[in-house]
N, C-alpha and C positions, 0 to 999 in steps of 0.2 A: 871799273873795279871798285870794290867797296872799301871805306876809310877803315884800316882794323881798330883804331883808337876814334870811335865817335865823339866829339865832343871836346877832345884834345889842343884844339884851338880853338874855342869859346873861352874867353875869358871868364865866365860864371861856374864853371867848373872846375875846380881842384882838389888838391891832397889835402888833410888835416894838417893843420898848422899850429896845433896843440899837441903836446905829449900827455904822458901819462904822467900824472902827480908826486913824483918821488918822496917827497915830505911824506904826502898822507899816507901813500903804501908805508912808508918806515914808522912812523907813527902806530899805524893799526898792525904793523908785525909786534913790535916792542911793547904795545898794552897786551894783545893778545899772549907775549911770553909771560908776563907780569903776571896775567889775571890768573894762569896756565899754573905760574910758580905760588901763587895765593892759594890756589883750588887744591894743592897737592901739598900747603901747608898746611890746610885745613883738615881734610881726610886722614893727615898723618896725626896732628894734636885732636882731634875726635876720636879714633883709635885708640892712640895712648892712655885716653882719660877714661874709657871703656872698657877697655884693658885693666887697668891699675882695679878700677870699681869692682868690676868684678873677680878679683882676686883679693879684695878685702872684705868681697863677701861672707867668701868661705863654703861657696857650693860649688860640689863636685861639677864636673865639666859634663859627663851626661849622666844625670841620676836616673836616668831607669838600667844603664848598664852597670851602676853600683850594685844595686840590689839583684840585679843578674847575674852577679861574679860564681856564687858558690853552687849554681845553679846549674844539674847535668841537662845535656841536650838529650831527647828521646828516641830511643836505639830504629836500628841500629847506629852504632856507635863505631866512627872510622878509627878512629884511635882510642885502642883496648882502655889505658887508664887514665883517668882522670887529670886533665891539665896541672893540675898543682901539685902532682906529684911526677909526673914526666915530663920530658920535652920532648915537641915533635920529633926533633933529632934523635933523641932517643931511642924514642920507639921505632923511627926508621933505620938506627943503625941493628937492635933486634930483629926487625925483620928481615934486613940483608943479613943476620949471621946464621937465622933459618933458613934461608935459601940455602945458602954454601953450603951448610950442613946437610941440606937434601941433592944439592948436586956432585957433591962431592962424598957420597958415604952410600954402601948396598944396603938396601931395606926392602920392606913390603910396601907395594903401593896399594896393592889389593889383596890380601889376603888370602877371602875368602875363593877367589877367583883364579889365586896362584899366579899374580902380576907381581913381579920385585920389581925395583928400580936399580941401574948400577950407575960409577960415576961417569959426570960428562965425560970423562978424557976417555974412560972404557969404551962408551957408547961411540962416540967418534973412530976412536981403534977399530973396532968391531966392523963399525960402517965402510971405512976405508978398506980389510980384509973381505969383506964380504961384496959391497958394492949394494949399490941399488938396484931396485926392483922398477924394471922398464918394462914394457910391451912389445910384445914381437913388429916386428918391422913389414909391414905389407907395401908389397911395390903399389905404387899410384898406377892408375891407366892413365894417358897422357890424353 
């Protein structure tokens, strides 16, 4: 039967008898936080000094969108009036009181054609008296 551990009684063969360097790993963790905390001093007081500069400048932050402000976008146009006189909100609360208005009041939808419209609760009403329109039922051949 063969030896599982070859060489395990030779004297010229053994485990390492040296560990790993505790000093030096805590040494190169503690410069590496240091260097870590210098690098993130630096980036921060670069910043600041860049910052401050050009707020003493006194130029807008993007001057092609200065000269853009009073400037309409070209139609169609999603929102009827002009930003500096509406808010979005605005004009979407007009357009949900259009809506209501047309869901909730009898009018002409087509005129010419003799289409009216009535209110949603009517048309629901109606629908539920009347019922829907299905198809006659033909048996399956099996």
């Amino acid at each position: 039967m063969a030896d599982p551990h070859p060489g395990a009684a030779t004297p010229e063969v053994h485990h390492e008898t040296t560990d790993v360097n505790v000093r030096g790993v805590f040494v190169f963790a503690v410069s590496l936080i240091v260097a870590a905390a210098f690098i993130h001093f630096g980036v921060w007081l670069m910043f600041r000094i860049l910052t401050d500069a050009h707020a003493h400048r006194g130029v807008p932050e993007f001057p092609l969108a200065a000269s853009q402000q009073r400037r309409l976008p070209p139609e169609p146009r999603l929102q009827p009036s002009p930003p500096e006189w509406r808010t979005p909100r605005e004009d979407l609360q007009d357009f949900r009181k259009q809506e209501d208005q047309i869901l909730t009041t009898y009018g002409w939808a087509d005129r010419p054609a003799g289409v009216v419209r009535i209110p949603i609760g009517e048309a629901m009403k109606l629908t539920v008296q009347r019922g829907l329109p299905a198809r006659d039922q033909v048996p399956r051949k099996p």
